[in-house]
N, C-alpha and C positions, 0 to 999 in steps of 0.2 A: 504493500500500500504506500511505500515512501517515503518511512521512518528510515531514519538513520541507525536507530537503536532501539530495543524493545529487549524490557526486562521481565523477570518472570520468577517465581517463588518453585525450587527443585520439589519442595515436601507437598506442596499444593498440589503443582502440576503432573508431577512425574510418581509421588509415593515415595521419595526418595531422603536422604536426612535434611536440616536446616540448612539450607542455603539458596544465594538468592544468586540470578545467572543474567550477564547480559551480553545479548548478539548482535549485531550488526556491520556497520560499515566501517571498513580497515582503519580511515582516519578517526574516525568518533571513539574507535575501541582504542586506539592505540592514544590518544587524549587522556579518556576514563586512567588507562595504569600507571600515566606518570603523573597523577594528579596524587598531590600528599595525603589525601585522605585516603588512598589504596592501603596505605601499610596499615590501617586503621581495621577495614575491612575486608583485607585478605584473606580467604580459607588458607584453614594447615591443612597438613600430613593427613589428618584422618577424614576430615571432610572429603577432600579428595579421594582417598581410597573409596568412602563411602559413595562420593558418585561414579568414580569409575565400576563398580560392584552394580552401584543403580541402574546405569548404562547398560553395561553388559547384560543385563533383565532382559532389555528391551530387544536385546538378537534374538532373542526365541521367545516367541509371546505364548508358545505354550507350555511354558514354563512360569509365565511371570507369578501364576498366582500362589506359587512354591517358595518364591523369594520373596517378594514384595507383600505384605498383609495388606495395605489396602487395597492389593488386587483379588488376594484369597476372599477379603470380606462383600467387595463386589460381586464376584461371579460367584456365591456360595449360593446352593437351592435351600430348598424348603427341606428335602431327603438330607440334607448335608447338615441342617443346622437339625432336624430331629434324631441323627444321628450320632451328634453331639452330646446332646443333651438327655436322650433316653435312659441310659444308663445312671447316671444322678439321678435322678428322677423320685423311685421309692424314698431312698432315704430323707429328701430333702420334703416330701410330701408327708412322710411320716414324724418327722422336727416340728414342719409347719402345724400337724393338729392336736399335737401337744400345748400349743400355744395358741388353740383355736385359730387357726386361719388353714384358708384352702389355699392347695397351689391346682392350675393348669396351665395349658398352651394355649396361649391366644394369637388373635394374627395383630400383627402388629406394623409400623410402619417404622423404617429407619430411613436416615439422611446421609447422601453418598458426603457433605460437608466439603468444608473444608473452600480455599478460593476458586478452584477448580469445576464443581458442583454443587453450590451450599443449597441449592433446592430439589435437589435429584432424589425423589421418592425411590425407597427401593420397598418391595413386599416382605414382609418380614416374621420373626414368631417372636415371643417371650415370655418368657416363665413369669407368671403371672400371680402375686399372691391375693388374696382378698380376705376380709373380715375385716372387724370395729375400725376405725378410722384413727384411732391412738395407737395402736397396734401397728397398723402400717407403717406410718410414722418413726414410730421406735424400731421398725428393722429397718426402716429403710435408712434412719440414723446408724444403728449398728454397722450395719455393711459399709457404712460412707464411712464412719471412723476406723474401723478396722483395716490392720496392714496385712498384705496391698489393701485398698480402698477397694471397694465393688461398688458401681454409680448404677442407682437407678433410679426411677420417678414414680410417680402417684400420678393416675389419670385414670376416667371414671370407676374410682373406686377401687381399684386397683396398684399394686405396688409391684413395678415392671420392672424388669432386667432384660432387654435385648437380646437374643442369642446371636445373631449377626454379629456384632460387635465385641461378643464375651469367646467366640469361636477360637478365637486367636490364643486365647490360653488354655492351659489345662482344664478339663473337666473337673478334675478331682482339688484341682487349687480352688476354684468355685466352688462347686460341693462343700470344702472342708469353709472359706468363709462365709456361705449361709449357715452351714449348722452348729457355726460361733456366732454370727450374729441373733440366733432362732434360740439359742442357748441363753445367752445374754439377756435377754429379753427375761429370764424366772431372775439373774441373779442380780443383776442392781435393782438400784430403787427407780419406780416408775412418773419418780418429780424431777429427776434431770432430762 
């Protein structure tokens, strides 16, 4: 279109680590590097590795979604995240009615995010917990405080976790922080 330069965010655009890329025309670019704020915002050693790693994704695209997670969590189906998930399942259903609340699958909507996508609906499931409204609440604090952290939201009555988005990790690292947070819930006190 007749830019001289056009910049672009690598972790947006590409799934790739923090870094930010700019292309264009020989003179503009060769300006940009000897301009004193370059040693400012130079990538190191691993940045670079980490896009040359990025890059090389993109020679075999049917591969990328093996290396890259934003692209594993993109092309993931409905079979791939119930797959995931099935297996936890009992246990984490049997935590939750201890504590009176139901878990199921519901469908759910996720966000591809991000500069790249921030409106890109993708079809989605998530472990859904429901019961009393205080209840939800305090797991869904537990999980949020708990290390790693587990992010999820409340929406129509409900206290959701994404599987799309949780696919990326261990089943059983999940598993094990619902049924610390589903726990937690008999052993403090319920005024914090």
């Amino acid at each position: 279109a007749g830019a001289d330069v056009i910049t672009f965010s690598v972790d947006k655009l590409l799934g790739g680590p923090q870094a930010g890329i700019a292309v264009g025309k020989e003179k503009a670019i060769s300006r940009m590097r000897k301009h004193p704020l370059m040693r400012a915002v130079r990538p190191g050693k691993l940045t670079f590795a980490a896009l040359d790693a990025t890059f090389r994704s993109y020679l075999n695209p049917k591969t990328l979604s093996s290396h890259l997670p934003v692209w594993f969590m993109l092309e993931s189906t409905e079979a791939d995240m119930r797959s995931w998930v099935e297996p936890i399942l009992p246990s984490i259903e049997k935590a939750a009615k201890e504590q009176l609340l139901d878990v199921s699958l519901r469908s759910s909507d996720a966000y591809a995010g991000g500069g790249a996508l921030p409106t890109e609906k993708l079809e989605s499931i998530a472990i859904a917990f429901s019961g009393s409204g205080r209840k939800l609440a305090k797991l869904q604090k537990n999980a949020r405080h708990h290390t790693p952290s587990l992010i999820g939201y409340i929406k129509d009555g409900f206290f959701q976790l994404d599987i799309r988005t949780m696919q990326i990790e261990s089943p059983e690292e999940v598993e094990t922080i619902l049924l610390h947070a589903l726990k937690d819930m008999e052993e403090k006190n319920d005024t914090d």
